[in-house]
N, C-alpha and C positions, 0 to 999 in steps of 0.2 A: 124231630128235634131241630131248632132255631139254634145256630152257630153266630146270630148276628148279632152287633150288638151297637146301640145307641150311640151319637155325638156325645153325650152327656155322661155315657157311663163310665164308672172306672175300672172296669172292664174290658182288651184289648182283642180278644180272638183271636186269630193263628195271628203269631206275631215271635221275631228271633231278632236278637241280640247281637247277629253276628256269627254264633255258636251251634246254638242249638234251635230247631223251634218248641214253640211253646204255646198252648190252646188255652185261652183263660175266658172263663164262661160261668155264669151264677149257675150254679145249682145239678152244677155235674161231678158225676165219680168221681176222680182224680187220683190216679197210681202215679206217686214220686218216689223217685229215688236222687237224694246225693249223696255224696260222700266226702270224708277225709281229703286233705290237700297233697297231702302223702302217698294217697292210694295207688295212684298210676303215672306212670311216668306220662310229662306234660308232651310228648313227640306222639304217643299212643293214644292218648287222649283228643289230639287236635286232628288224628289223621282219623279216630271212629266218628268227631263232630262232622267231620268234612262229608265221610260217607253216607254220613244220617239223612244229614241237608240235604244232598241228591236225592232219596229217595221218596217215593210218595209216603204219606200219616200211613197206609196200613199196615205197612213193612217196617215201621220203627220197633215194633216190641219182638220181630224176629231176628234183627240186629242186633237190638242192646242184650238179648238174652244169648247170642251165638259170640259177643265178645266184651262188651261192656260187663256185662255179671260175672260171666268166667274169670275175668281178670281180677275182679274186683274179690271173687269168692278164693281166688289164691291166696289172699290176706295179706297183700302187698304193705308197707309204709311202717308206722308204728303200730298202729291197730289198739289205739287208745281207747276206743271203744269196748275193747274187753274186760278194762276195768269194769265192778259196779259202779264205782260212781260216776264216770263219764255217763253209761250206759242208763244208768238211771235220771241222771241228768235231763236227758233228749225226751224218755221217756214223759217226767214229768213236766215238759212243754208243753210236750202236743197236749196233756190232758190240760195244762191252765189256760189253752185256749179253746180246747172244745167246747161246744157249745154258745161258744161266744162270736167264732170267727165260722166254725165249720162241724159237720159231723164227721168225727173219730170213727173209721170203720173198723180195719184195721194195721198192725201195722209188726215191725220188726227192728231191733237194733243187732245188725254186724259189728263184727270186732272192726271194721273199716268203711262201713257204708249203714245207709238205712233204706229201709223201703217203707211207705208209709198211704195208704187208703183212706181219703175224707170224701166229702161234698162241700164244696166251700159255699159258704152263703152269699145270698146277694149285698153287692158293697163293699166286697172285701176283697180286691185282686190277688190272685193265685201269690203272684211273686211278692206281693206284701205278706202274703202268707209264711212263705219258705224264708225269705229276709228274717223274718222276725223268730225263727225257729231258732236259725244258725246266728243271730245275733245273740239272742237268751243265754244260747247255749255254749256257744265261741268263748265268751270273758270265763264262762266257771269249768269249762274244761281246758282251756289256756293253765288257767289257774291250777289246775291236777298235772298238766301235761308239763309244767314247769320244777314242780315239787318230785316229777317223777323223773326229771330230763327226759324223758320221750320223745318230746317235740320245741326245739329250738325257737325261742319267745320271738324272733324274728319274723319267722312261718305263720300261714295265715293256719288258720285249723280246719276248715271249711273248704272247699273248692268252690269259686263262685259261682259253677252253673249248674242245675239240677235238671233231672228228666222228667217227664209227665207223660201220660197217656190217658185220657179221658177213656172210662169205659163203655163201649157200646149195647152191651145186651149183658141180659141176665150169666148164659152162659161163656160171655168173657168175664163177669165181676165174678163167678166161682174159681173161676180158673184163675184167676189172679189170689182173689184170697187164699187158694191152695200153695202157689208159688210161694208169697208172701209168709208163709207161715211155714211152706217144707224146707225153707231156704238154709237154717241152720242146718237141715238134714243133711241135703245136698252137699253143704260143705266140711261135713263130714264132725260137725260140732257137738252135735247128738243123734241117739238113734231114732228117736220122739220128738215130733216137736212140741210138742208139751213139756219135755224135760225143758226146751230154751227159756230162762227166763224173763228174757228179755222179746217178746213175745207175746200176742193178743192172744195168742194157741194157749198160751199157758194157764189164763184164767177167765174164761170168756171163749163162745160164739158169735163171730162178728154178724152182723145183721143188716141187707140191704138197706 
């Protein structure tokens, strides 16, 4: 697989922000996850970016799942996402861009975070991609999280930076889509993950 990529394109390859790194490439997997602005406290947050950044790409997805997901699966902040309407909200994003921007593999909404499985297509930069999820989605869950006080109109809804890990083989995109889909299990939200419904388990077999 070619990691490289043209003067010309709008495509960046390994490339961070400061924060976190981030792999952006036509035509690969792509496991994200962000979350809530609420989720973690910003002291905990700044000291797992710092640790990430030190390490090499193949040790990010043993990190983020030994403390990033834990924290985030304790259900920290408001956890606006457990409405349906938030929850279906985000949902119905990813689908009004699939096919358009990228393929929908699979994906999940947390009461406080998401995980989400594409291929994003050529011309369409990753982070163009996730901007525009949490842009969509920010003003009409604002909009709930106002109606409901949950979240102070002040506060952004989103946390600006999100994680990615391109998938390498066959047998890393199973094991992710297993994650991705047992994740309600894990946090103790159902006993199926097909009960979740907020969920690709629920109605659907995701498909390389």
């Amino acid at each position: 697989m070619s990691t490289s990529t043209t003067p010309t394109s709008p495509h960046r390859g390994w490339y961070s922000r400061g924060y976190l790194p981030h792999f952006d490439h036509p035509g690969l997997l792509q496991f994200i996850t962000y979350h809530l602005a609420d989720s973690l406290p910003t002291a905990v947050l700044s000291k797992i970016s710092r640790e990430l950044s030190q390490l090499p790409a193949e040790q990010h997805d043993a990190m983020r799942t030994q403390s990033l997901d834990a924290l985030l699966d304790a259900g920290y902040g408001s956890c606006i996402l457990y409405s349906p309407e938030a929850a279906g909200c985000v949902v119905e994003t990813w689908l009004h861009f699939a096919g358009l921007r990228y393929d929908l593999i699979a994906w999940v909404v947390m009461p406080n975070h998401v995980h989400v499985l594409i291929r994003a297509y050529q011309g369409v930069p990753l982070a163009k991609i996730v901007q525009s999820w949490k842009s969509f989605t920010g003003r009409r869950i604002r909009a709930l999280a106002s109606k409901s006080h949950s979240v102070p109109l002040s506060d952004r809804i989103w946390m600006r930076e999100y994680w990615d890990r391109y998938i390498r083989d066959e047998r890393h995109f199973q094991a992710v889509i297993e994650y991705i889909h047992q994740n309600p299990v894990k946090a103790g939200l159902v006993k199926r993950a097909e009960e979740w419904r907020w969920s690709s388990a629920a109605d659907r077999n995701a498909e390389p």
